[in-house]
RODO-2510 file (C-alpha; in nm, 4 decimals, decimal comma):
residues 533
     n   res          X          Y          Z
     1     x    11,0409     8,2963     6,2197
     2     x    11,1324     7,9953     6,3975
     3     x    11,4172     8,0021     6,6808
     4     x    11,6752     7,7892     6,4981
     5     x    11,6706     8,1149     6,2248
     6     x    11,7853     8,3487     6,5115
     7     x    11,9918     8,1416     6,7475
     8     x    12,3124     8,0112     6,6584
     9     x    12,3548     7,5903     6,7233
    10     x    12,6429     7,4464     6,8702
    11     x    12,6071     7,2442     6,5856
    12     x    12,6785     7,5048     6,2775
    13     x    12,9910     7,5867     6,4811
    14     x    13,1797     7,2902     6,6211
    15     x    13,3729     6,9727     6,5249
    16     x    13,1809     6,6695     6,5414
    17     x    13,5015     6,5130     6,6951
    18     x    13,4232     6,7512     7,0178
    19     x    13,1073     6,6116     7,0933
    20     x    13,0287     6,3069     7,3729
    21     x    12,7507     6,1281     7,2603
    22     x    12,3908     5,9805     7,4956
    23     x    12,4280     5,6542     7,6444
    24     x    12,0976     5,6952     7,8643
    25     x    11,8543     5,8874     8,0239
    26     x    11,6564     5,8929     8,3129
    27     x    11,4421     6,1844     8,3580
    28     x    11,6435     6,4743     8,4089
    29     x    11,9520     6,2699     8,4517
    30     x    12,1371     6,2047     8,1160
    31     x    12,4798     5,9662     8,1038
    32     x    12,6970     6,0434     7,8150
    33     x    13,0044     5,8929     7,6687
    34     x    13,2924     6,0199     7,5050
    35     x    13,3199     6,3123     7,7707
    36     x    13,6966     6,3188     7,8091
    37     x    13,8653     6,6450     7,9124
    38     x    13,5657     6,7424     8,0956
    39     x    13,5443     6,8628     8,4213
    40     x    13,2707     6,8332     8,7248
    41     x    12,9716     7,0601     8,7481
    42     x    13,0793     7,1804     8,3835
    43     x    12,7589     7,3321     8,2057
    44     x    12,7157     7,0931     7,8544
    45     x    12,4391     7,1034     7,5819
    46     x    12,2663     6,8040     7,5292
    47     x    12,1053     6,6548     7,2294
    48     x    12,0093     6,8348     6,8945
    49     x    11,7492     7,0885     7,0760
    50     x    12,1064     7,1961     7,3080
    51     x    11,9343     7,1179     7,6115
    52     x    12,1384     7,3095     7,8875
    53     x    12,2921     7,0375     8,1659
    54     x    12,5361     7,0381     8,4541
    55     x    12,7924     6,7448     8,5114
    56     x    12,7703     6,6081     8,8073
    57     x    12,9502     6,3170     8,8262
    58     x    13,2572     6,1390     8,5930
    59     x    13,3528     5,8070     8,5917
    60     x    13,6701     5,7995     8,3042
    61     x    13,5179     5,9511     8,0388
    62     x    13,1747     5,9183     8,0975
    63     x    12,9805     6,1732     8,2243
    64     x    12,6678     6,1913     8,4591
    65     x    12,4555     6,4999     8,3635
    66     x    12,1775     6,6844     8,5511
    67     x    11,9440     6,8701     8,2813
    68     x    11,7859     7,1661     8,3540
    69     x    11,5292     7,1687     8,0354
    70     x    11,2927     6,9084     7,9591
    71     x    11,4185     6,5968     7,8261
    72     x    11,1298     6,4564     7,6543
    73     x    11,2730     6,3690     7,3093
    74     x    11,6265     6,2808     7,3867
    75     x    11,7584     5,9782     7,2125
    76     x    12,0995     5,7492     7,2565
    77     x    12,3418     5,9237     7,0539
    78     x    12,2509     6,2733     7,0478
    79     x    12,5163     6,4591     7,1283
    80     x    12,6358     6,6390     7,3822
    81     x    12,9153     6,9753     7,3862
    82     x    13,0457     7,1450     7,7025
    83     x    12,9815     7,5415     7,6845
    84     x    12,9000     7,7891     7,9645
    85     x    12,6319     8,0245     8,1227
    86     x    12,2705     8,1325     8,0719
    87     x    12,1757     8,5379     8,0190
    88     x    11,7967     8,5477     8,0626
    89     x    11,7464     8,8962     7,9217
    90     x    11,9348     8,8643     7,6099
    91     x    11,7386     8,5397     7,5617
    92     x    11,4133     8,6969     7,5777
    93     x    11,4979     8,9536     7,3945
    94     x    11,6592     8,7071     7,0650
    95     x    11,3430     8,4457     7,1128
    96     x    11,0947     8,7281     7,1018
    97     x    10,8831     8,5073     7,4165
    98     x    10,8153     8,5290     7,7804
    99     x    10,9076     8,1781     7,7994
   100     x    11,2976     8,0508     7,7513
   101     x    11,2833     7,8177     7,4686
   102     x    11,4210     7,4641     7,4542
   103     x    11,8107     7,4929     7,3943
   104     x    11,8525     7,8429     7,3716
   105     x    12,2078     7,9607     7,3359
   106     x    12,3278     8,3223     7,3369
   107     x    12,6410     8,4644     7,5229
   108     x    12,6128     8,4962     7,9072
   109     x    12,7526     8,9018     7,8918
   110     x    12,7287     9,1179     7,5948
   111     x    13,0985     9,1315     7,5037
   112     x    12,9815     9,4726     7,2765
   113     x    12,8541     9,6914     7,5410
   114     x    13,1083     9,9693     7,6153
   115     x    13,1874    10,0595     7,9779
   116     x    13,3840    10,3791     8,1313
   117     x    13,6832    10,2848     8,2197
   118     x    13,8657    10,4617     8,5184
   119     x    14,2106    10,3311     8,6425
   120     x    14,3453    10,4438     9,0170
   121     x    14,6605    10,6150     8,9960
   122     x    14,8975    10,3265     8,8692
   123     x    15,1923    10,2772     8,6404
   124     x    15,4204    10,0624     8,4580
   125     x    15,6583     9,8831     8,6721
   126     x    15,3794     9,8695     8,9852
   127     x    15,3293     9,4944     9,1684
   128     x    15,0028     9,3711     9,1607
   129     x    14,8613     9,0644     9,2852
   130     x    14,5549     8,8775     9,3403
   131     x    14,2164     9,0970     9,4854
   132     x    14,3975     9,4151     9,4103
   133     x    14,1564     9,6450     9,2834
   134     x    14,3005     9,8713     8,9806
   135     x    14,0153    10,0431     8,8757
   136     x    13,6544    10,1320     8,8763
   137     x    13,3550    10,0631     8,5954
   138     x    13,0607    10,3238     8,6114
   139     x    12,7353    10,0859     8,6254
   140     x    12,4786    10,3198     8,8163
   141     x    12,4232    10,6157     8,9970
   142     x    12,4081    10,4263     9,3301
   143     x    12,7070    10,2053     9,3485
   144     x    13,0537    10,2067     9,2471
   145     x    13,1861     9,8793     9,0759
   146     x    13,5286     9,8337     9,1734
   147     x    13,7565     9,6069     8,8862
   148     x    14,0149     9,3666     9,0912
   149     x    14,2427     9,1514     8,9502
   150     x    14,1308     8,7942     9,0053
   151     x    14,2574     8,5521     9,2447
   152     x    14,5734     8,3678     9,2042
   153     x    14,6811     8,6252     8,9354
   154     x    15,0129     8,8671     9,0175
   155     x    15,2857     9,0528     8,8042
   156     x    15,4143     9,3831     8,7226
   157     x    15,2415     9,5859     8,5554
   158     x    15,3338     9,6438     8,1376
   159     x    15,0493     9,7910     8,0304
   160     x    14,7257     9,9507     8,1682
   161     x    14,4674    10,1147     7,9638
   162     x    14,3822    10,4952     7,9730
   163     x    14,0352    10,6194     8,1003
   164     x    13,8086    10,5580     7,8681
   165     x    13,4885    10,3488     7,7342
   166     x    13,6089     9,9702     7,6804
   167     x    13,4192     9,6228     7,6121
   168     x    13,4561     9,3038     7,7977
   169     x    13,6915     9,1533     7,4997
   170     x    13,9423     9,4443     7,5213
   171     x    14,2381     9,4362     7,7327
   172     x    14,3077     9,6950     8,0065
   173     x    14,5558     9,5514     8,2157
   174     x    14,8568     9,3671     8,0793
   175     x    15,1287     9,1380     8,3567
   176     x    15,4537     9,0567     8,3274
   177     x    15,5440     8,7586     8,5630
   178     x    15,8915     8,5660     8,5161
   179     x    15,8905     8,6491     8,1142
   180     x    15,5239     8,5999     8,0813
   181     x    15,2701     8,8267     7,9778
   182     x    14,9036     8,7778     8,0781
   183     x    14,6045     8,9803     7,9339
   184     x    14,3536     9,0909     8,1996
   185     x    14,0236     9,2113     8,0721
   186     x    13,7162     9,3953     8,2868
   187     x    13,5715     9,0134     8,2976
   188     x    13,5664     8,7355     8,5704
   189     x    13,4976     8,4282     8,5732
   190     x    13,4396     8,1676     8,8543
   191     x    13,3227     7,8338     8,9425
   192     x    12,9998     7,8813     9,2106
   193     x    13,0198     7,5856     9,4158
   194     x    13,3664     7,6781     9,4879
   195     x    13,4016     7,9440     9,7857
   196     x    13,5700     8,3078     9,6654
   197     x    13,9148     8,3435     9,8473
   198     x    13,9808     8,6036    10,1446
   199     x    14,2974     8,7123    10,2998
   200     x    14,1441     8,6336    10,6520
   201     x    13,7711     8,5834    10,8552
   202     x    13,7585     8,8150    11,1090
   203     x    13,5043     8,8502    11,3906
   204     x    13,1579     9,0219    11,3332
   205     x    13,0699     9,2889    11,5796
   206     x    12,8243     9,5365    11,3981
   207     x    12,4118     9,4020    11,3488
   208     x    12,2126     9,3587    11,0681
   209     x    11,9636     9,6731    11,0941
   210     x    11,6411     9,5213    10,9313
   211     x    11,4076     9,7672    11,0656
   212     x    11,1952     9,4996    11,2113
   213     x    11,2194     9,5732    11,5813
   214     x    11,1637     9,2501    11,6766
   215     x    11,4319     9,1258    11,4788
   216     x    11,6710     9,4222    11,5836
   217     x    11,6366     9,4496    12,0059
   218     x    11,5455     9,0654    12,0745
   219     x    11,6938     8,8103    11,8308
   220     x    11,9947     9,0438    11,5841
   221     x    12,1821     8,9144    11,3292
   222     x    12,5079     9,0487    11,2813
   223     x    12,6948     9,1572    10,9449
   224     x    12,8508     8,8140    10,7898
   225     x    12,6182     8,6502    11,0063
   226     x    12,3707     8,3324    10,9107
   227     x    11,9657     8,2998    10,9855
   228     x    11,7212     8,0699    10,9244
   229     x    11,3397     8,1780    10,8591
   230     x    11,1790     7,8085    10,9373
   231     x    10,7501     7,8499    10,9170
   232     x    10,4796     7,7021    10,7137
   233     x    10,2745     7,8211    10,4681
   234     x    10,1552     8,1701    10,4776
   235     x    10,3662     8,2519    10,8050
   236     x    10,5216     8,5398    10,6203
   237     x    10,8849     8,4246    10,5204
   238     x    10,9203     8,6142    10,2600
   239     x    10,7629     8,8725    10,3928
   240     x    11,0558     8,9218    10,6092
   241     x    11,3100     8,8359    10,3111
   242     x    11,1358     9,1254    10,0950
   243     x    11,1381     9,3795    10,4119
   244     x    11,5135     9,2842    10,4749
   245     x    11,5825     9,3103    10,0622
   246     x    11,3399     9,5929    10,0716
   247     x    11,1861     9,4783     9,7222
   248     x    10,8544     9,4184     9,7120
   249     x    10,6199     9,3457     9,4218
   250     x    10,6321     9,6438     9,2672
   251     x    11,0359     9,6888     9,3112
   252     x    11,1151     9,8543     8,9777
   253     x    10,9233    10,1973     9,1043
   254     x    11,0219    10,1229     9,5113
   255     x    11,3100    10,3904     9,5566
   256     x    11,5449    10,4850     9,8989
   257     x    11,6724    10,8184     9,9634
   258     x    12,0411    10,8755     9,9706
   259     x    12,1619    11,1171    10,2709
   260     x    12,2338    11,3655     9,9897
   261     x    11,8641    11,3465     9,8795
   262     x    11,8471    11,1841     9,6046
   263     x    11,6261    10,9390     9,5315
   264     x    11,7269    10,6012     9,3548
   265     x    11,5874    10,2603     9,2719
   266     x    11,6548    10,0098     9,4751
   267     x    11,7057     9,7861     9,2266
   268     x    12,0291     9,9413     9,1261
   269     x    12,2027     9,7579     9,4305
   270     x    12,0052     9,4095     9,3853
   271     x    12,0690     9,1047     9,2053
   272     x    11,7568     8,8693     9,1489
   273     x    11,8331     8,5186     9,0423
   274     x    11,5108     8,3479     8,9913
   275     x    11,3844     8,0617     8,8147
   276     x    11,1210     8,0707     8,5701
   277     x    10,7757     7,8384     8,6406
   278     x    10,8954     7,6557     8,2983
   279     x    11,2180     7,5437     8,4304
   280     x    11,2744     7,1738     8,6441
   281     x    11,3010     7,2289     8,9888
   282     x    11,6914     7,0839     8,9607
   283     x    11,7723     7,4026     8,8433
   284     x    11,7147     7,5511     9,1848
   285     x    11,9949     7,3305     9,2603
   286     x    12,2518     7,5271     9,0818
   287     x    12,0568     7,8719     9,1064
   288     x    12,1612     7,8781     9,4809
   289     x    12,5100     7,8399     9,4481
   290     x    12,4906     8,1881     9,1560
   291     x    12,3842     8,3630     9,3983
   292     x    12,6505     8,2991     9,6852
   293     x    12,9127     8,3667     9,4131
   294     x    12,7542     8,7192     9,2916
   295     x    12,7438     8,7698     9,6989
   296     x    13,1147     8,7004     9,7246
   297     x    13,2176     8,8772     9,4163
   298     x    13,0682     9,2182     9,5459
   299     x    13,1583     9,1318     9,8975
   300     x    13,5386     9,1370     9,7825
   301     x    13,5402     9,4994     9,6946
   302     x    13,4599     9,5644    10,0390
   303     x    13,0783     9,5982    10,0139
   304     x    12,8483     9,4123    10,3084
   305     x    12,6158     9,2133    10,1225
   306     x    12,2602     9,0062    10,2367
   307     x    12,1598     8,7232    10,0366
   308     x    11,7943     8,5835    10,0700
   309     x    11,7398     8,2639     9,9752
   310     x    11,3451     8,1498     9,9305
   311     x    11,3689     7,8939     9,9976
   312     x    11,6588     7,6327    10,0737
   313     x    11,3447     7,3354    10,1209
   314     x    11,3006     7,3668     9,7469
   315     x    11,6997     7,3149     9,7024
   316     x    11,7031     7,0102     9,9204
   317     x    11,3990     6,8876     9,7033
   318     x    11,5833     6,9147     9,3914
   319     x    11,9147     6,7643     9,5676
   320     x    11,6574     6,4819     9,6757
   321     x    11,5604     6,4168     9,3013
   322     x    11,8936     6,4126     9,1619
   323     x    11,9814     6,1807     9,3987
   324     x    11,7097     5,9289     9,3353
   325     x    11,8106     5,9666     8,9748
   326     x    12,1496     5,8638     9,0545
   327     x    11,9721     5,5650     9,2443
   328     x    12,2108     5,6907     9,6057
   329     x    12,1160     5,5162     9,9123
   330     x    11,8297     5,7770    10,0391
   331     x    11,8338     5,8979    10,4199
   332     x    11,5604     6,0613    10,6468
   333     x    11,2142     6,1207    10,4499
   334     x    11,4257     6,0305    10,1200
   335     x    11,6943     6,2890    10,1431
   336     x    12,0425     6,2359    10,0528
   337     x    12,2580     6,1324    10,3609
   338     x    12,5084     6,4495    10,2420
   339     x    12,2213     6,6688    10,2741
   340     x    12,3641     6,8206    10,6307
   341     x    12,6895     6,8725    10,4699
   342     x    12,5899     7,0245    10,1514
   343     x    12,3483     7,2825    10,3935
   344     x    12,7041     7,3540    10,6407
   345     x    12,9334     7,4257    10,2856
   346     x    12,6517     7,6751    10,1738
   347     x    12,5970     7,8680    10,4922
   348     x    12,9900     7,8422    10,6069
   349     x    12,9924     8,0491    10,2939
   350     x    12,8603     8,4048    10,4832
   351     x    13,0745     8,6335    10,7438
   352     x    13,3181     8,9018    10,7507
   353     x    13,6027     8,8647    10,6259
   354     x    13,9485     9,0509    10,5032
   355     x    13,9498     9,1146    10,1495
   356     x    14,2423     8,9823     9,9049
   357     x    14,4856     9,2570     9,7869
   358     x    14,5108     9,6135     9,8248
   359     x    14,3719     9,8683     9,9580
   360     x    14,3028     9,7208    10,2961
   361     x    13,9384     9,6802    10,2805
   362     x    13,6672     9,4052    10,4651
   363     x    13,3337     9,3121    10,3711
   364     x    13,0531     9,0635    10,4589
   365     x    12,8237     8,8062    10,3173
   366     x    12,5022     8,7865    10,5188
   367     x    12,2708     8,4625    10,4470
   368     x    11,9076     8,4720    10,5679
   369     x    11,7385     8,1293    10,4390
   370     x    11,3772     8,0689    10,4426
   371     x    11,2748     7,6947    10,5151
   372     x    10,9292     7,5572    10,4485
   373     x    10,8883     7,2616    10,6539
   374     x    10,6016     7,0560    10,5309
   375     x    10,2789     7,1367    10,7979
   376     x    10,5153     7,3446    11,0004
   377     x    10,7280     7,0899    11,1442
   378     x    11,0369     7,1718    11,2972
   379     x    11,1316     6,8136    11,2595
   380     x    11,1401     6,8057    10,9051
   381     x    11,5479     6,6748    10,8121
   382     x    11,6090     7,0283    10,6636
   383     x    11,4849     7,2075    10,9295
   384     x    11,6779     7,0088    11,1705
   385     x    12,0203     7,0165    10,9335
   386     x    11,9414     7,4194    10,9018
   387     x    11,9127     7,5067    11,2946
   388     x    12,2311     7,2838    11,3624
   389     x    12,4393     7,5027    11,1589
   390     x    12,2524     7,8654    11,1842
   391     x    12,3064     8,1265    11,4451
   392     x    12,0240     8,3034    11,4266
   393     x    11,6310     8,1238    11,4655
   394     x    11,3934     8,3542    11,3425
   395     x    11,0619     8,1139    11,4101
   396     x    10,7728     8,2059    11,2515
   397     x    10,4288     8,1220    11,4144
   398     x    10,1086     8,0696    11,2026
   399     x     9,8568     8,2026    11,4674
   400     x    10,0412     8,5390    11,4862
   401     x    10,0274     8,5081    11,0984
   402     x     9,6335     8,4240    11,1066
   403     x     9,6135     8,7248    11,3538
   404     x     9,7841     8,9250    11,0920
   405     x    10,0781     9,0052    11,3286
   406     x    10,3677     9,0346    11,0999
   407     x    10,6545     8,9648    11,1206
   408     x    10,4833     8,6555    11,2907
   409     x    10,8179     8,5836    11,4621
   410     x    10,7606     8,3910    11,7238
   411     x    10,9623     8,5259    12,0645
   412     x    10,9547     8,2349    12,2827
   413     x    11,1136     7,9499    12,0785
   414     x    11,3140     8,2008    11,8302
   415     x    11,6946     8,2978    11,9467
   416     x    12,0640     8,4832    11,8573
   417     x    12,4076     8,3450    11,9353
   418     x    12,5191     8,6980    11,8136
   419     x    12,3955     8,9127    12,2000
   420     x    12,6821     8,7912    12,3211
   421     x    12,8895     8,9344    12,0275
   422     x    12,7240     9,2676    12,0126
   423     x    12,7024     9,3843    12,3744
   424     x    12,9639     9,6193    12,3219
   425     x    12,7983     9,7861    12,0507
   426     x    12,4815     9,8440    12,2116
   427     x    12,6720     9,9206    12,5186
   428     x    12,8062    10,2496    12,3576
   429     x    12,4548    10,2999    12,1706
   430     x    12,2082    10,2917    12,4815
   431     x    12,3910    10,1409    12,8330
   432     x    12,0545    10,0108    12,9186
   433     x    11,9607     9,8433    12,6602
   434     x    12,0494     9,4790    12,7409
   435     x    11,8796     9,5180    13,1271
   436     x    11,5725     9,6681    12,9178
   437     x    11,5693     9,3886    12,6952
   438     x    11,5998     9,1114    12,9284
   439     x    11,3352     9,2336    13,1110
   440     x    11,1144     9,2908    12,8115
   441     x    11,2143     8,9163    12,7567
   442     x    11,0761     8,8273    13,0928
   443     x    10,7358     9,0114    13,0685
   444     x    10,6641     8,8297    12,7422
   445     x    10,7458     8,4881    12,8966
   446     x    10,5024     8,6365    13,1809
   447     x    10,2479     8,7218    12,9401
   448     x    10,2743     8,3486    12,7781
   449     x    10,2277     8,2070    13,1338
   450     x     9,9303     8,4053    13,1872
   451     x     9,7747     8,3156    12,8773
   452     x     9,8037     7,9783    12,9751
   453     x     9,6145     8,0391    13,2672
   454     x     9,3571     8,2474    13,1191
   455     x     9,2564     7,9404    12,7865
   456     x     9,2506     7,6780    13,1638
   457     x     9,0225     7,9054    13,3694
   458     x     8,7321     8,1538    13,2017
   459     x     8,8337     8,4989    13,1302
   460     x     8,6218     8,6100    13,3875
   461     x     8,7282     8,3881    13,6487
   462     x     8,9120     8,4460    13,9903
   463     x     8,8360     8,6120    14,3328
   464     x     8,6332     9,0005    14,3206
   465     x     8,9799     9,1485    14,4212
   466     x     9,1319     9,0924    14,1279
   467     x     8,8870     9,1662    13,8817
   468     x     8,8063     9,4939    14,0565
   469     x     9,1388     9,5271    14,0175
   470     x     9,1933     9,4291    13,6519
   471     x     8,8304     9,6868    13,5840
   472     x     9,0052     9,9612    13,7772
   473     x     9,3330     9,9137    13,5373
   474     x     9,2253     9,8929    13,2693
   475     x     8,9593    10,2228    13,3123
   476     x     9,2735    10,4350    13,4294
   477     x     9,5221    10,3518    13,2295
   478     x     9,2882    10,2277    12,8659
   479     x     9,4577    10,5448    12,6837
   480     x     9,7945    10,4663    12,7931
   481     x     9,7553    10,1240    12,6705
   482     x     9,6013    10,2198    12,3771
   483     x     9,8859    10,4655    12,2923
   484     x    10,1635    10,1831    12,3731
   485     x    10,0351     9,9444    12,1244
   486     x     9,9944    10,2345    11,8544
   487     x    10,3743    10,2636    11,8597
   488     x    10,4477    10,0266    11,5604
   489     x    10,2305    10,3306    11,3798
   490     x    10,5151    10,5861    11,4135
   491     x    10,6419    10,6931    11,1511
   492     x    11,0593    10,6333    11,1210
   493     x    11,0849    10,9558    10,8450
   494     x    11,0022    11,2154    11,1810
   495     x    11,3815    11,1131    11,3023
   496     x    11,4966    10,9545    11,6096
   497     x    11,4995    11,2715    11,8624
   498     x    11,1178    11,2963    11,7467
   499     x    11,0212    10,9373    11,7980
   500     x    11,2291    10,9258    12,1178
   501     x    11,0925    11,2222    12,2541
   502     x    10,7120    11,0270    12,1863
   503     x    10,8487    10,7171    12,3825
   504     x    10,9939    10,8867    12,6580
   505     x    10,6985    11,1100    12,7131
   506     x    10,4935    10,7514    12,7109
   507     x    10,6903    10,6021    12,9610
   508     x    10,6330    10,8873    13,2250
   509     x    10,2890    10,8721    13,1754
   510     x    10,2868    10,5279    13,2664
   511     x    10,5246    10,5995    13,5568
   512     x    10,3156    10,9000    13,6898
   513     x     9,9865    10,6602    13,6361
   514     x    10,1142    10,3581    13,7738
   515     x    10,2352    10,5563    14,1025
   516     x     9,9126    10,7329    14,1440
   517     x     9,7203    10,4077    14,1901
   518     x     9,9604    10,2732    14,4309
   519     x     9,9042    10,5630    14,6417
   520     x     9,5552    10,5392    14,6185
   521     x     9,5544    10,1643    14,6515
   522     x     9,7900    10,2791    15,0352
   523     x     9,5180    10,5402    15,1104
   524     x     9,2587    10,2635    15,0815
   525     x     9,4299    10,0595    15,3159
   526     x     9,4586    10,3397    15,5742
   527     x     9,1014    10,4701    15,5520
   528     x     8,9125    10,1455    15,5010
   529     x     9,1340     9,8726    15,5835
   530     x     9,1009     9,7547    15,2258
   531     x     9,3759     9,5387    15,0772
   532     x     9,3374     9,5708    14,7495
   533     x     9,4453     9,3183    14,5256
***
C-alpha cells in the first residue's frame, strides 16, 4: 500500500486559495510567494510530496523557507501551506518504515488518548492567572505532570472539570475575564525560539551532583547553571553527557532506585529529541531550540531540569548552511557574523528561576553543550563564542582519552565561575573541603611540573640521593599507593559512612607511613651523618 493511501494530504483538505506558491529553490532553501498572513519560523509544507519547512525570513508576502526533507523534485509553483509539528512515533507507526517518508503528515499529539484528570481543590468564582497550576495528569509511575494555565492567560474560574479520564480536545477549565469566556484544555502550545516566561531569576546556590568526582570537588556546575564540553574526536563528550543523563545505549532496560525501593526506568523522566541519519543537517537547527522549550515547560512546574546538547558544532554547521543559502556576508571560517549571539540567546536560556503563578514554586534549566572543534582546536569560532558565554569549562584531553582515563577532563586548563557561589554549601557539608581542594589543585599542578621535568631529563636521571630516595618510597609505601589509586573502584551502593570510613582509614595509613620514614630518615642523620634526600 503506498503512503498517499494512509496519510492524509494537505491537499484533499484545503482551499487552493490558502496555498503560497514556489518562486525558487536553492538547495534546502525554498522562496515562496503568496505567503501573506504568515508568520516567522512558522512550520509550512512545501510542494505536492508536503515537504516539511520552517520560515525563516519574510519580505511582504514572500516567504524564505528552510526545508528539512530533501528537495530534489521541487518545481516553481508547487505549493506551499503553513501547518504545525512533527510526532515521530505516530509516523512510524502510520508509514509502516524505520525511515520517515517524504512529506509525512499526521497530528503532533494524539488528541484520542484519554488521560486521568485530577484538579487541586478549586472552585467556581477562584482567580487564576498565568503559570498557576490547577491540576495534575498521571503520565508515569516516576513523575507527576503538573497542568498550569499558560502564560498571559487569567480569569475567574466558570467551570472546571471533575476528576476523571479526558482527551487533549476536551475542555477542563473554562475563564471568565471582563464578559469573556475562554476554553482551556490539558494542551500547550509554544513557539521554541521564544524563551518561556518566569516571575523572577534568582541566584543558584545548590551543584549539579554528576557523580563524576572530578566534575563534583574541582570544576561544579550549579543547578540553572551553563557548561561547555569542548574536545575532539573520541575524547569522551558524550560520554560525560550520557553519565550526567544517565542513559546509555541500552537505556530502555537502565533503571534507578527510588528511596522507597522501587525500581523505575529512567526513561520515564527523559525526553530524547534526535534526528534521524535521513534527515538534512538544518534540521538540527530547529531540533535545538525543542529541546530548550520541553526544558522550560517542565522546569515551570518547579522541576530542575539538565539538557544535553550533542553537539552545538553541528547546530552552528547547519546555521552556517542556511546562511550561505541566504547568500549573508559569511564571518570567521564561513560562519554567520550572528553566530555569537544566536550561541548567548540559547545558553541565557538555563538558570533558576521563580516560577509564574501559584503555588510558590522555583525550578532550573541546566545546559551542558558538547562542542567538537575540528582537530581539537580551541580556536575554532564556536569554541571561542561557547567559552565567552559559559561558566563552566569542562576540557577534555585526548591523551587521557587514549590512556582510557575517562572522564578525560582535563584539570589544568578546565575551570568553574560557580566555587565562588557554592562555598557556603560545601561549607556546611565538609568545612574543609575548599582548603582540601585547593591543595589537591596544587599537587596536580606539581605533578604537571614534574612531568615536565621527567619527558626533559631520563626517568632515571638525577643525583643517588634522590633515587635512593624515590626506591625507598616507593618499596614502603607501593601498597598504599596502590590502594589510593584503587579508590575510583569503590563501590557508591556500600553508602557514604562505609566509603568514608575506607578513606579515612587510607589517609592514616599514609600519615602513620609517611611519619615513620621521617623518623627514620632523623635517626639516619644522628647515627651516620646521612642527609638523606
Amino acid at each position: 500500500m503506498a503512503y498517499g493511501d494512509r496519510l492524509t494530504t494537505f491537499e484533499d483538505s484545503e482551499k487552493e486559495s490558502e496555498y503560497g506558491y514556489v518562486r525558487k529553490v536553492s538547495g534546502p532553501v525554498v522562496v515562496a510567494d503568496g505567503m501573506g498572513g504568515a508568520a516567522m519560523y512558522e512550520l509550512v509544507r512545501v510542494g505536492h510530496d508536503n515537504l516539511i519547512g520552517e520560515i525563516i525570513r519574510l519580505e511582504g508576502d514572500s516567504a524564505t523557507i528552510q526545508v528539512y526533507e530533501e528537495t530534489a523534485g521541487l518545481m516553481v509553483n508547487d505549493p506551499v501551506l503553513r501547518t504545525r509539528k512533527r510526532p515521530l512515533k505516530t509516523i512510524a507507526i502510520k508509514s509502516g518504515d524505520v525511515y520517515i517518508p517524504r512529506g509525512v503528515s499526521v497530528p503532533a499529539l494524539d488528541k484520542d488518548i484519554l488521560w486521568e484528570f485530577d484538579p487541586k481543590k478549586l472552585a467556581v468564582g477562584d482567580l487564576l492567572t498565568g503559570g498557576d497550576l490547577f491540576a495534575t495528569v498521571f503520565e508515569n509511575t516516576l513523575m507527576q505532570h503538573h497542568v498550569a494555565l499558560p502564560p498571559g492567560s487569567m480569569g475567574k474560574i466558570s467551570y472546571i472539570a471533575p476528576a476523571g479520564q479526558y482527551n487533549l480536545k476536551d475542555t477542563v477549565l473554562e475563564l471568565e475575564f471582563q464578559g469573556v469566556k475562554k476554553q482551556i484544555t490539558m494542551l500547550q502550545t509554544w513557539p521554541v525560539r521564544t524563551p518561556r516566561p518566569v516571575a523572577a531569576k534568582v541566584a543558584a546556590d545548590t551543584p549539579l551532583l554528576t557523580g563524576q568526582r572530578v566534575l563534583d570537588a574541582l570544576f561544579p556546575s550549579v543547578l540553572g547553571g551553563t557548561c561547555a564540553i569542548p574536545g575532539a574526536f573520541g575524547c569522551g563528550k558524550t560520554v560525560i553527557s550520557q553519565a550526567l543523563s544517565k542513559v546509555l545505549m541500552d537505556f530502555p532496560q537502565l533503571t534507578m532506585t527510588l528511596p522507597d525501593g522501587r525500581e523505575e526506568s529512567v526513561m520515564k523522566r527523559t525526553t530524547l529529541v534526535a534526528n534521524t541519519s535521513n534527515m538534512p543537517v538544518a534540521a538540527r537547527e530547529a531540533s535545538i531550540y525543542t529541546g530548550i522549550t520541553i526544558a522550560e515547560y517542565f522546569r515551570d512546574m518547579g522541576y530542575n531540569v539538565s539538557m544535553m546538547a550533542d553537539s552545538t558544532s553541528r547546530w552552528a554547521e547547519a546555521l552556517r548552511e542556511i546562511s550561505g543559502r541566504l547568500a549573508e556576508m559569511p564571518a570567521d571560517s564561513g560562519y554567520p557574523a550572528y553566530l555569537a549571539a544566536r550561541l548567548a540567546s540559547f545558553y541565557e536560556r538555563a538558570g533558576k528561576v521563580k516560577c509564574l503563578g501559584a503555588p510558590d514554586r522555583s525550578g532550573s534549566v541546566t545546559i551542558v553543550g558538547a562542542v567538537s572543534p575540528p582537530g581539537g582546536d580551541f580556536s575554532d569560532p564556536v569554541t571561542s563564542a561557547t567559552l565567552g558565554i559559559v561558566q563552566v569549562f569542562w576540557g577534555l584531553d585526548k591523551k587521557l582519552a587514549q590512556r582510557k582515563h575517562f572522564p578525560s577532563v582535563n584539570w589544568l586548563i578546565s575551570y568553574s565561575k560557580y566555587s565562588k557561589a557554592l562555598e557556603s554549601f560545601y561549607e556546611k557539608f565538609d568545612p574543609d573541603f575548599i582548603d582540601i581542594r585547593t591543595k589537591a589543585r596544587e599537587v596536580l599542578q606539581r605533578e604537571d611540573d614534574l612531568n615536565e621535568i621527567v619527558q626533559a631529563v631520563e626517568r632515571g636521571a638525577g643525583p643517588d640521593g634522590q633515587k635512593i630516595t624515590y626506591s625507598v618510597i616507593k618499596h614502603r609505601l607501593g601498597q598504599l599507593f596502590y590502594r589510593l589509586v584503587s579508590q575510583k573502584f569503590e563501590d557508591p551502593a556500600e553508602g557514604e559512612e562505609a566509603l568514608i570510613a575506607k578513606f579515612q582509614k587510607l589517609y592514616d595509613d599514609l600519615t602513620v607511613e609517611f611519619r615513620n620514614l621521617e623518623d627514620e630518615a632523623r635517626q639516619a642523620i644522628r647515627d651516620f651523618g646521612v642527609r638523606p634526600y
